[in-house]
N, CA, C and O of each residue as an XYZ file, in Angstrom:
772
protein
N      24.805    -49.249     83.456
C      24.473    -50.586     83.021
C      25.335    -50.934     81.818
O      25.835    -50.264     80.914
N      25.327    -51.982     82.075
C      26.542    -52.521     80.584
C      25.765    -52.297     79.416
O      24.560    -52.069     79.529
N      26.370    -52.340     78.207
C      25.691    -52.183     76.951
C      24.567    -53.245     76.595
O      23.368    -53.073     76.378
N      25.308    -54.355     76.604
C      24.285    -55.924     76.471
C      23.176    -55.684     77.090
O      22.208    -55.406     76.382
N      22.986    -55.724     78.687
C      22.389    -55.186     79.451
C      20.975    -54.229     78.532
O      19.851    -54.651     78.257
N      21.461    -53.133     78.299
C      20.643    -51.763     77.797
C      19.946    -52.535     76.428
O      18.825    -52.204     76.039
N      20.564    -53.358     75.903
C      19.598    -53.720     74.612
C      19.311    -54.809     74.672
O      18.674    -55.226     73.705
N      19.615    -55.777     75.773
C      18.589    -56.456     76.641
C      17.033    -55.826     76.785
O      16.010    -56.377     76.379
N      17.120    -54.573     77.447
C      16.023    -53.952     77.792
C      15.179    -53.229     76.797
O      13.996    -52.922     76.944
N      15.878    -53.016     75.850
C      15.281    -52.291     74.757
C      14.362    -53.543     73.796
O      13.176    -53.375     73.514
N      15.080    -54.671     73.417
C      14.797    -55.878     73.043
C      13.311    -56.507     73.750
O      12.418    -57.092     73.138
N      13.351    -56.240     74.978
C      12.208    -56.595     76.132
C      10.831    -55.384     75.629
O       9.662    -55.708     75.420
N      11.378    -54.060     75.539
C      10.552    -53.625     75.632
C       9.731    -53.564     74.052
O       8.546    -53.271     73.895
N      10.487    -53.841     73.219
C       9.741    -53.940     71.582
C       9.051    -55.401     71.657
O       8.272    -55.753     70.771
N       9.331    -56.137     72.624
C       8.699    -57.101     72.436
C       7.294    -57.386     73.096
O       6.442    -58.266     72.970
N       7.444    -56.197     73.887
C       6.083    -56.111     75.003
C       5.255    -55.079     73.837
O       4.044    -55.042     73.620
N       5.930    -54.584     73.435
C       4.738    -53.154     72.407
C       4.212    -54.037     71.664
O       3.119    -53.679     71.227
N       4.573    -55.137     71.314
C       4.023    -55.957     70.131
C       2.870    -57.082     70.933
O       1.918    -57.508     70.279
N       3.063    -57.482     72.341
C       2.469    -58.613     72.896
C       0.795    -57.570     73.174
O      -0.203    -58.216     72.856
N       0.503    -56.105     73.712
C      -0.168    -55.743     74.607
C      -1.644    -55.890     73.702
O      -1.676    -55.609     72.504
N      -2.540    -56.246     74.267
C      -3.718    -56.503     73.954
C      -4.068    -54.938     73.323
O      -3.639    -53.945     73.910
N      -4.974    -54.808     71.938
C      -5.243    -53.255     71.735
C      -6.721    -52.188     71.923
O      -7.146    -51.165     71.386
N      -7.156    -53.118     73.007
C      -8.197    -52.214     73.402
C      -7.935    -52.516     75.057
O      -8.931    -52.949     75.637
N      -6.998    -52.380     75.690
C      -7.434    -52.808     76.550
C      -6.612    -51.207     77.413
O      -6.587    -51.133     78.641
N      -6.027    -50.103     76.528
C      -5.690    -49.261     77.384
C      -6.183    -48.293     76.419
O      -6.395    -48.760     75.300
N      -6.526    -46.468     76.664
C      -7.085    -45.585     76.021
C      -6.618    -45.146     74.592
O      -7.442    -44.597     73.861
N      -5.142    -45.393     74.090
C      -4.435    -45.166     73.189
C      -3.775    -46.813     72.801
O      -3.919    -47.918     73.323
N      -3.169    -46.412     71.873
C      -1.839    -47.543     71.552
C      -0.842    -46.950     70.847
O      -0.907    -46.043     70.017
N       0.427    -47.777     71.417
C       1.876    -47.151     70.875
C       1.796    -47.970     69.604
O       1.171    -49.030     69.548
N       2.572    -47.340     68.401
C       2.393    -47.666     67.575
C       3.920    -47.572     66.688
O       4.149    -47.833     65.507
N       4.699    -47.160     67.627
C       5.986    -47.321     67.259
C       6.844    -47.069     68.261
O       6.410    -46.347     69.158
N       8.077    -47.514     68.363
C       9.038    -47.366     69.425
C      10.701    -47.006     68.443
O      11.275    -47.697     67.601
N      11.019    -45.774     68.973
C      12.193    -45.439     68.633
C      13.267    -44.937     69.429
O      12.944    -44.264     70.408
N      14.407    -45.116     69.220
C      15.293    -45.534     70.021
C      16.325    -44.094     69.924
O      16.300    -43.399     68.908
N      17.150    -43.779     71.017
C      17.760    -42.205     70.250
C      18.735    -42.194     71.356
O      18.733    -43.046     72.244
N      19.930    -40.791     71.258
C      20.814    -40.787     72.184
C      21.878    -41.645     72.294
O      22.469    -42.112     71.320
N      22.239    -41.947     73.831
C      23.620    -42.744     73.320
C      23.746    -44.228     73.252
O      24.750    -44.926     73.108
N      22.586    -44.520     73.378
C      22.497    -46.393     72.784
C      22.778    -46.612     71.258
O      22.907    -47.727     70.753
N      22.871    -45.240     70.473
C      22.866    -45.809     69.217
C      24.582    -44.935     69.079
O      24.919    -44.511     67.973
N      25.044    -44.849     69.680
C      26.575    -44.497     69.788
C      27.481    -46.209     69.737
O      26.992    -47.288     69.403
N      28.959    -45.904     70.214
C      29.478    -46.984     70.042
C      29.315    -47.563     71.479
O      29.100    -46.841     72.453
N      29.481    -49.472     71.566
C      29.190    -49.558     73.258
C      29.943    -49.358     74.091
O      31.051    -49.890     74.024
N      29.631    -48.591     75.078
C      29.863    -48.307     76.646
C      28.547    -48.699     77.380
O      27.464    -49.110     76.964
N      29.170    -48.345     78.985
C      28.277    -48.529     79.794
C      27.401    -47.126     79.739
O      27.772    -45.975     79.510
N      26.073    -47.675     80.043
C      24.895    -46.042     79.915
C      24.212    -45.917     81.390
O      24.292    -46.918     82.102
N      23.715    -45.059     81.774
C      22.682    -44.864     82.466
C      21.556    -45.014     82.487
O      20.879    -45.582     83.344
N      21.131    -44.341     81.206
C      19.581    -44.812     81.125
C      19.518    -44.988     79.424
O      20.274    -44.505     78.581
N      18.604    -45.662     79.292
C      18.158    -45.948     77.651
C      16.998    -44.962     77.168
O      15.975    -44.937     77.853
N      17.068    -44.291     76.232
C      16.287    -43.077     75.389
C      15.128    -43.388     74.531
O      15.347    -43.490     73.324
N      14.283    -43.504     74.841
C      13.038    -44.183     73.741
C      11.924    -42.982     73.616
O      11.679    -42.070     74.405
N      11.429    -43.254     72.543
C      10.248    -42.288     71.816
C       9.404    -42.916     72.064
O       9.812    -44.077     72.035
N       7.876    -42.870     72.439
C       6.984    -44.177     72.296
C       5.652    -43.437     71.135
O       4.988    -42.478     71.530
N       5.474    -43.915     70.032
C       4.623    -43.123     69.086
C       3.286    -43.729     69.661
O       3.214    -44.849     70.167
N       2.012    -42.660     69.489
C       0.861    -43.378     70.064
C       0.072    -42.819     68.603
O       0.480    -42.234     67.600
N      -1.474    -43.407     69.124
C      -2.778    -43.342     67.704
C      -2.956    -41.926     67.977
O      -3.331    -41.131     67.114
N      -2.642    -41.560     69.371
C      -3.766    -40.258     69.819
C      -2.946    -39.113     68.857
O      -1.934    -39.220     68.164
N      -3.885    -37.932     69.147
C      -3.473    -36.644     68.074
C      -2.615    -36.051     68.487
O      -2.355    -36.175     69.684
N      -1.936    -35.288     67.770
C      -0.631    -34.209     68.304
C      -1.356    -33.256     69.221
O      -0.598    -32.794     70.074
N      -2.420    -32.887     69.288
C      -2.543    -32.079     70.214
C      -2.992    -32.576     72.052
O      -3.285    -31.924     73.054
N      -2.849    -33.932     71.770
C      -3.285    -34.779     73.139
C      -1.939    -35.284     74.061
O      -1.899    -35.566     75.258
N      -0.780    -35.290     72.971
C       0.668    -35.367     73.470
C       1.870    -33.892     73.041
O       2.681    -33.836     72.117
N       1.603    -32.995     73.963
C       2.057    -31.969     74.134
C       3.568    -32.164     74.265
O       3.741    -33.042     75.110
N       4.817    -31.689     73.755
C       6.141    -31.823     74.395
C       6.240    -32.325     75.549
O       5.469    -31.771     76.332
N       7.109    -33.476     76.198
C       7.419    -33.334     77.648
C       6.101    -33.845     78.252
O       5.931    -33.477     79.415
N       5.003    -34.710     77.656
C       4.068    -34.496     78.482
C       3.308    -36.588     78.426
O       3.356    -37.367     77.474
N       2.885    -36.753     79.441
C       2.318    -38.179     78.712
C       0.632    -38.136     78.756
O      -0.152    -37.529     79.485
N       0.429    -39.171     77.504
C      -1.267    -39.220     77.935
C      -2.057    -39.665     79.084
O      -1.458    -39.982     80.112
N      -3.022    -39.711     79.041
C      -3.755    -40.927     80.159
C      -3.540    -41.680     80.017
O      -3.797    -42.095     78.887
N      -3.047    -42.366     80.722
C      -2.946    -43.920     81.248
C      -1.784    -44.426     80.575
O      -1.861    -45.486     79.955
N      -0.236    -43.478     80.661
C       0.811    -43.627     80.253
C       1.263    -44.513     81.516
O       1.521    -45.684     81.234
N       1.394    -44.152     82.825
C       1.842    -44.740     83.385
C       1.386    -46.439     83.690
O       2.197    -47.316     83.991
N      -0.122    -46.641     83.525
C      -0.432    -47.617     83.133
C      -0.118    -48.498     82.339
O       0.175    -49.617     82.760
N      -0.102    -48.135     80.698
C       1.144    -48.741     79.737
C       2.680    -48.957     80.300
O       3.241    -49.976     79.896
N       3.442    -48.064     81.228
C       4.388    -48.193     81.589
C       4.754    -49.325     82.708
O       5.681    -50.095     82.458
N       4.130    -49.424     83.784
C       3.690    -50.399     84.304
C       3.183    -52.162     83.864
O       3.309    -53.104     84.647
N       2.668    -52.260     82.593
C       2.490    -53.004     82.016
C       3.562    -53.627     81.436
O       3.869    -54.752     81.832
N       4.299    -52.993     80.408
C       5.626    -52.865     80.191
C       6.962    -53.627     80.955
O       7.819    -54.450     80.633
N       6.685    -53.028     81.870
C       7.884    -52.925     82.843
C       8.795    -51.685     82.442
O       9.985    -51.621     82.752
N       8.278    -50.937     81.890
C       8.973    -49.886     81.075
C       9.545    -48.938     82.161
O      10.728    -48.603     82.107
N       8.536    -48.400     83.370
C       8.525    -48.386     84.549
C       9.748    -48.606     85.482
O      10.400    -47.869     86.221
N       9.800    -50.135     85.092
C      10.841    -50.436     86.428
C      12.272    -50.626     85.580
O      13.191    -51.117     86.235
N      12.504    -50.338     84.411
C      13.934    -50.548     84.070
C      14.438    -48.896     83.591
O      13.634    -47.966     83.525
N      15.778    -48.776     83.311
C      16.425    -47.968     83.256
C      16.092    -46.920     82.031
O      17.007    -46.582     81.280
N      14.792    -46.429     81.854
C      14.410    -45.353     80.218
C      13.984    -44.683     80.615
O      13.314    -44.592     81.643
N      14.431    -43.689     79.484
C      13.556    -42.497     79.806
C      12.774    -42.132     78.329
O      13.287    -41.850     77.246
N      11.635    -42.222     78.627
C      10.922    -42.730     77.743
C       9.857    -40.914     77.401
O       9.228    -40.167     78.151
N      10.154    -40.898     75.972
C       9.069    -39.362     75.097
C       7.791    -39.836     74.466
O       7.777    -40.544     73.459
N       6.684    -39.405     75.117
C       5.950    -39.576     74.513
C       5.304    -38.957     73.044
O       4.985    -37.768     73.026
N       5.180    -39.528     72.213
C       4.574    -38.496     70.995
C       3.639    -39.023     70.020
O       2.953    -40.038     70.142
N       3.691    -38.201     69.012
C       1.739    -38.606     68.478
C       2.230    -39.082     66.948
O       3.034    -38.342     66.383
N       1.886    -39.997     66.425
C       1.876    -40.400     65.118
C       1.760    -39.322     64.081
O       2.295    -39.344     62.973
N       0.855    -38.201     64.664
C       0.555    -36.820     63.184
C       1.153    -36.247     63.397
O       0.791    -35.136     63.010
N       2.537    -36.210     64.118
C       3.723    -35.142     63.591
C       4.926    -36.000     63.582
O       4.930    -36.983     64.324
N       6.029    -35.729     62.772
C       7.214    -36.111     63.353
C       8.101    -36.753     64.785
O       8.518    -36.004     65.668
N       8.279    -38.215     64.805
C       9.276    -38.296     66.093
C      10.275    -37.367     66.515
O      10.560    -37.069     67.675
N      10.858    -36.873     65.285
C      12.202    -36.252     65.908
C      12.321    -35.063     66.066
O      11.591    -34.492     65.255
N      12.973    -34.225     66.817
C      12.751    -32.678     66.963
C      14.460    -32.129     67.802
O      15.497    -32.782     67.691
N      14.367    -31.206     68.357
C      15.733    -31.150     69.127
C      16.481    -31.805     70.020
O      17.622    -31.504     70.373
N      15.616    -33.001     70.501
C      15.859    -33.637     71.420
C      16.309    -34.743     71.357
O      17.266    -35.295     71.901
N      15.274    -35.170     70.385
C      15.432    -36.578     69.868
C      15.831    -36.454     68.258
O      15.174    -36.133     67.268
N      17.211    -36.855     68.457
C      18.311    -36.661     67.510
C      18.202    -37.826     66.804
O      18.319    -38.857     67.467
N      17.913    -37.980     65.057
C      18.293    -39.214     64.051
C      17.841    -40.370     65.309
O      18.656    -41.085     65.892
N      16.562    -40.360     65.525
C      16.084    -41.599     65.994
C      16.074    -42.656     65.003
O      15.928    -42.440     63.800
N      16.264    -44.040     65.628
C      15.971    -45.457     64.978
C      14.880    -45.896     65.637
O      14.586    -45.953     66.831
N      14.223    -46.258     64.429
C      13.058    -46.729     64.573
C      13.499    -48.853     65.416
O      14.323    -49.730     65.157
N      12.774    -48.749     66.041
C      13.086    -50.056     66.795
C      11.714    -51.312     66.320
O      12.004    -52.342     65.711
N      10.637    -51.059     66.625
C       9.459    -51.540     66.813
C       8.239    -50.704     66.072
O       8.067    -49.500     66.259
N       7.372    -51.563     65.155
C       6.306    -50.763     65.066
C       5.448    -51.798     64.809
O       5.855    -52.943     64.613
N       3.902    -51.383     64.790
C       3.072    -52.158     64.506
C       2.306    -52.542     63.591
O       1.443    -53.401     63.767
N       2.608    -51.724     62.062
C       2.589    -52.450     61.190
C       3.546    -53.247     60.566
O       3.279    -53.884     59.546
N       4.850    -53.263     61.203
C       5.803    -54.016     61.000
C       6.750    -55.339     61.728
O       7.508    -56.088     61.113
N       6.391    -55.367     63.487
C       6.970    -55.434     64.233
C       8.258    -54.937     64.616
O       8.374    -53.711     64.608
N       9.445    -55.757     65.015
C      10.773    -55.683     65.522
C      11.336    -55.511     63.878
O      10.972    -56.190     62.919
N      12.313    -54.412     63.881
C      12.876    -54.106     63.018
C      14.534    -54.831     63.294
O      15.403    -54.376     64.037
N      14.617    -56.168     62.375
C      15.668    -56.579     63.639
C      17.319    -56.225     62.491
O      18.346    -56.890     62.628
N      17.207    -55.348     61.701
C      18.445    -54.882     61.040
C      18.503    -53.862     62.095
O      19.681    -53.889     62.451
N      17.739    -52.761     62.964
C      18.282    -51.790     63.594
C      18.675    -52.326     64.766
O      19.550    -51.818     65.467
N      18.050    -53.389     65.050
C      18.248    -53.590     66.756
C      19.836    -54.692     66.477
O      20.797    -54.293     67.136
N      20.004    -55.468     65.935
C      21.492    -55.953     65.118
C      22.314    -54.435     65.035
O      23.271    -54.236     65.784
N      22.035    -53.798     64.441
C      23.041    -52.258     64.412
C      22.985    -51.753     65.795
O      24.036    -51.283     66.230
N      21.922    -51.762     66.589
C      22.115    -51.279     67.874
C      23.252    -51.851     68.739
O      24.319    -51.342     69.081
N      22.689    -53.114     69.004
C      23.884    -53.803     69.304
C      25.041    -54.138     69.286
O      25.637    -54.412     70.328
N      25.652    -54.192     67.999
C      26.944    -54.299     66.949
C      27.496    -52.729     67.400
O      28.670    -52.408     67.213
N      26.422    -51.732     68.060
C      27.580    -50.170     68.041
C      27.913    -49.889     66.882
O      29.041    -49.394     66.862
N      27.056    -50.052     65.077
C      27.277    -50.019     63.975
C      25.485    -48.955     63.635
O      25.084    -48.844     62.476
N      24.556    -48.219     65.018
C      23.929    -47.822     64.537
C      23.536    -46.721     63.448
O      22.494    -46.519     62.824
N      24.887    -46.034     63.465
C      25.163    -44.505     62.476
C      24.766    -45.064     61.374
O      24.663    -44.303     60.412
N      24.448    -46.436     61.174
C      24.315    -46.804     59.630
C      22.841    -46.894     59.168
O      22.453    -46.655     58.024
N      22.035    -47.290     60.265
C      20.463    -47.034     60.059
C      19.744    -46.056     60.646
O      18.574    -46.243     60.980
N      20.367    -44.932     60.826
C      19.702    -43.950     61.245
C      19.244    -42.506     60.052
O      20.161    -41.997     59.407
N      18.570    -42.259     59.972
C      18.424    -41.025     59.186
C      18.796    -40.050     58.984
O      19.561    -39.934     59.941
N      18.914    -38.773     58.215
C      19.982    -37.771     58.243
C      19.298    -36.969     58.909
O      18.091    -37.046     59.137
N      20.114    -36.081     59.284
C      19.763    -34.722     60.164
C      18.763    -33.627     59.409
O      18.971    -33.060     58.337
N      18.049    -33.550     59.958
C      17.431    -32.218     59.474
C      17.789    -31.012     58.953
O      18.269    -30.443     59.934
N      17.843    -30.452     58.267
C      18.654    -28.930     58.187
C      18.053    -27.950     59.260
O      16.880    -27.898     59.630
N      19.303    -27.051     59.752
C      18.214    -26.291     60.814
C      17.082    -25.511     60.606
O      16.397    -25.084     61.535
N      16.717    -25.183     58.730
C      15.455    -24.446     58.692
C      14.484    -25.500     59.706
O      13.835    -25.347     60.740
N      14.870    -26.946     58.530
C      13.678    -28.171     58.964
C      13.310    -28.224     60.675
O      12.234    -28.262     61.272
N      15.005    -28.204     61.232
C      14.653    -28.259     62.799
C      13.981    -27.197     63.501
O      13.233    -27.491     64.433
N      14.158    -26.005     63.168
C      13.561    -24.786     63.552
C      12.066    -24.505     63.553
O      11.419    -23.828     64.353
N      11.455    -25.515     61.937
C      10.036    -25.226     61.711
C       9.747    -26.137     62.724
O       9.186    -25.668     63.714
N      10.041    -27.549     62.710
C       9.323    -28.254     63.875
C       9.760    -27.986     65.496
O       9.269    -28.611     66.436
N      10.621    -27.097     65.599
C      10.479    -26.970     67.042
C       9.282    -25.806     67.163
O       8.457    -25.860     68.075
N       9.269    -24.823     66.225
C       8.330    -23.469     66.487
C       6.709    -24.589     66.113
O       5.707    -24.220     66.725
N       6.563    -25.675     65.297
C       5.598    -26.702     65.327
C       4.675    -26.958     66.773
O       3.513    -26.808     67.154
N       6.251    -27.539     67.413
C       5.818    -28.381     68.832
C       5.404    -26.569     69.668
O       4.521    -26.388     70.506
N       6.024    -25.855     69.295
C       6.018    -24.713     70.179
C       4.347    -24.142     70.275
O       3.998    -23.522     71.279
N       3.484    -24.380     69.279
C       2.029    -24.041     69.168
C       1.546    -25.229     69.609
O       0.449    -24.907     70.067
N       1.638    -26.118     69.725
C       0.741    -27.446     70.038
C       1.410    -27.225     72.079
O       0.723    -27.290     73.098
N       2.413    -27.058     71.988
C       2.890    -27.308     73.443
C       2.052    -25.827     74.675
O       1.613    -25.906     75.823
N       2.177    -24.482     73.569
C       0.854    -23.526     74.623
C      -0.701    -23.980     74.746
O      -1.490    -23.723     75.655
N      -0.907    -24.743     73.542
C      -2.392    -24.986     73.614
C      -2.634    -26.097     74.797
O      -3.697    -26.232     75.403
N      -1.663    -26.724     74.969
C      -1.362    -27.946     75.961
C      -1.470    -27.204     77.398
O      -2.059    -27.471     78.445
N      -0.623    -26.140     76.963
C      -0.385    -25.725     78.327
C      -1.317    -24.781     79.226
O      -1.448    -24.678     80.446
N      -1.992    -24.044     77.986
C      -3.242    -23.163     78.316
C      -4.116    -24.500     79.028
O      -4.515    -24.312     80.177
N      -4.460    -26.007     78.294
C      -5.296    -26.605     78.880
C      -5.060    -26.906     80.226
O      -5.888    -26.704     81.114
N      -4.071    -27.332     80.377
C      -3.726    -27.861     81.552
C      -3.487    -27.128     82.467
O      -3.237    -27.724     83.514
N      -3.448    -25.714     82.523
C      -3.218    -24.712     83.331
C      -4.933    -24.453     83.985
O      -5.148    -24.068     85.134
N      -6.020    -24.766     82.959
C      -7.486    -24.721     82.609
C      -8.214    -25.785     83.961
O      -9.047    -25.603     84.849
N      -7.469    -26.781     83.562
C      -7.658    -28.119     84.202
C      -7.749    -28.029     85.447
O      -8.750    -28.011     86.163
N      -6.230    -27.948     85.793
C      -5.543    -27.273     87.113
C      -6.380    -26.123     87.846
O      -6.220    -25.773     89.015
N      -7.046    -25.749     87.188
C      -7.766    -24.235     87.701
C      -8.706    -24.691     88.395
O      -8.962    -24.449     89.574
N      -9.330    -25.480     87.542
C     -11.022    -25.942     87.581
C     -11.096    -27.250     88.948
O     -12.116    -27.687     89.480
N      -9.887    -27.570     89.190
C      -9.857    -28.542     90.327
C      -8.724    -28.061     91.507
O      -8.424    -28.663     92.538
N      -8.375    -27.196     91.164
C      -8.009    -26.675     92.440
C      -8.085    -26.540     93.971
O      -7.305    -26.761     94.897
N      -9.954    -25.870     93.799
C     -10.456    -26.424     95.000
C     -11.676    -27.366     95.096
O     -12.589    -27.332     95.920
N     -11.445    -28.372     93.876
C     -12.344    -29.149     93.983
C     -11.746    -30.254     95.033
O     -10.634    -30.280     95.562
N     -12.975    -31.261     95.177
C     -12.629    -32.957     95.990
C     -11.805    -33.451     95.142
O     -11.715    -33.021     93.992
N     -10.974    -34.595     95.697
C     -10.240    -35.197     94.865
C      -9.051    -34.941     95.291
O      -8.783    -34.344     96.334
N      -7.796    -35.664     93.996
C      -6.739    -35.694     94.617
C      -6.072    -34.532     93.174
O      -6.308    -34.617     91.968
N      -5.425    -33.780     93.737
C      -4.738    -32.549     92.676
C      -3.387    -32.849     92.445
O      -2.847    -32.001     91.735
N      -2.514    -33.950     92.876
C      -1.513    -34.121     92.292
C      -1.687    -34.660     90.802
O      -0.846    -34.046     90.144
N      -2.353    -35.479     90.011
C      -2.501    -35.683     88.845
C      -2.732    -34.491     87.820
O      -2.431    -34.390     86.631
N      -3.278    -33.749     88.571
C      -3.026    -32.561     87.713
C      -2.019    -31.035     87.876
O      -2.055    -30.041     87.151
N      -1.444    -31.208     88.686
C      -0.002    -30.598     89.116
C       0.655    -30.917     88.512
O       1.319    -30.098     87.877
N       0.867    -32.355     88.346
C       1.757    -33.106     87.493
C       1.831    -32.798     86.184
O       2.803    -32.456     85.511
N       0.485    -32.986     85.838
C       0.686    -32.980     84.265
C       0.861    -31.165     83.617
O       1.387    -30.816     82.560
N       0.281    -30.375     84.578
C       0.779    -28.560     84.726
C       2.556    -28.589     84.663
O       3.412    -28.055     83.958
N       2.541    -29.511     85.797
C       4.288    -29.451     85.762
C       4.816    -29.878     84.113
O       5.264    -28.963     83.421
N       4.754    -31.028     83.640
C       5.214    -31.625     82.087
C       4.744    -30.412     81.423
O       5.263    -29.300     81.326
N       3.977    -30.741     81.120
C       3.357    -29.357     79.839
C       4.583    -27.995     80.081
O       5.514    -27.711     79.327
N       4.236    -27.395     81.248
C       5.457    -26.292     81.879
C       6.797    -26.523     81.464
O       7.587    -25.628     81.162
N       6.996    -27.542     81.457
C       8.168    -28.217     81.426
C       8.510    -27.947     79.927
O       9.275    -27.109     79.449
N       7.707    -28.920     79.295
C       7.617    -29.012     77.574
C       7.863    -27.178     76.842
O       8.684    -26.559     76.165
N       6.965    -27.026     77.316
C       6.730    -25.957     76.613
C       8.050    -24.595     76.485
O       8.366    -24.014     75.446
N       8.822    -24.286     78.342
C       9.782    -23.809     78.465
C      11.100    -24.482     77.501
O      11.807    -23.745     76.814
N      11.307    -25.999     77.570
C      12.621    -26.083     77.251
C      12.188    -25.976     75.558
O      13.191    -25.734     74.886
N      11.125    -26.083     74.864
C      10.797    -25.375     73.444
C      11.268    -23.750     73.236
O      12.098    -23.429     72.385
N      10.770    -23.019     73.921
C      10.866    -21.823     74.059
C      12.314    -21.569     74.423
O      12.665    -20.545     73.837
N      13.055    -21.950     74.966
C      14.903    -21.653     75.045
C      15.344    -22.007     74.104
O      16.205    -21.291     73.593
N      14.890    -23.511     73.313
C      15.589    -23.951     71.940
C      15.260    -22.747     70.803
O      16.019    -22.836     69.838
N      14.484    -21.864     70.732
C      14.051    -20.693     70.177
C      14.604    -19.138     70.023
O      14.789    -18.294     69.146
N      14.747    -19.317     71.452
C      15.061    -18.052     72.032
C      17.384    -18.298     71.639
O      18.165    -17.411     71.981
């Protein structure tokens, strides 16, 4: 997708975090940050990189993993049907970690549209509002951070998965979320190892 294009969509989507009614889904995002190569100089991208910060606790958004009724918010959004790939994470820890590199903050809700970053986004002048790098002690403590919150995630959901196995119902929702957590938790554990 062309650059314009990508912060077209990014533009759309800070503007929907700000429109969504706040009781009307189990959580609320409460910030949107932006990372990867939209905040590089412009080219054409593939997909656009977003953080989505929610109220819920760090231990309810595990690495790699979304809450209830993420896809619902996503859907709402349209977040869904355009080109992101979108991290979910929790307001009581840090956005950024190995993955998500000197994120820009885009959108939040005690502030709205932050429109000096999304102007730098655009302009391909973002290196200028982004934050400094962590030192790798800093990056190291918060990945071994996410690394205890991401087994307790994963013990649950492995728990979950157990307990409905051969119950009624439908077991892909919780395959799924066995799969993320699995997911989360391994590519923590290689950044380590």
């Amino acid at each position: 997708m062309k650059w314009t294009r990508a912060v077209h969509h990014l533009t759309e989507l800070a503007e929907k975090c700000g429109e969504l009614p706040g009781s009307f889904f189990r959580f609320q995002v409460v910030e949107l940050w932006v990372f990867g190569e939209l905040l590089d100089v412009p080219k054409d991208l593939e997909i656009i990189e977003v953080a989505l910060v929610t109220d819920l606790p760090v231990d309810e958004v595990p690495w790699r993993t979304e809450p209830l009724g993420a896809e619902h918010w996503a859907n709402s959004t349209r977040l869904s049907r355009n080109p992101f790939d979108a991290l979910w994470r929790s307001k009581d820890a840090p956005v950024w970690n190995h993955r998500i590199e000197r994120p820009a903050l885009i959108w939040s809700a005690a502030d709205g549209i932050n429109e000096e970053v999304l102007v730098a986004v655009s302009d391909g002048t973002a290196e200028l509002v982004r934050p400094p790098a962590p030192t790798p002690e800093e990056l190291k403590k918060r990945v071994e951070d996410e690394l205890e919150v991401s087994l307790k995630g994963l013990r649950r959901a492995n728990q979950e998965y157990t307990d409905r196995r051969w119950g009624a119902g439908k077991l892909t929702p919780h395959s799924d979320a066995l799969w993320r957590t699995t997911t989360g938790y391994l590519d923590l554990l290689d950044v380590l190892n």
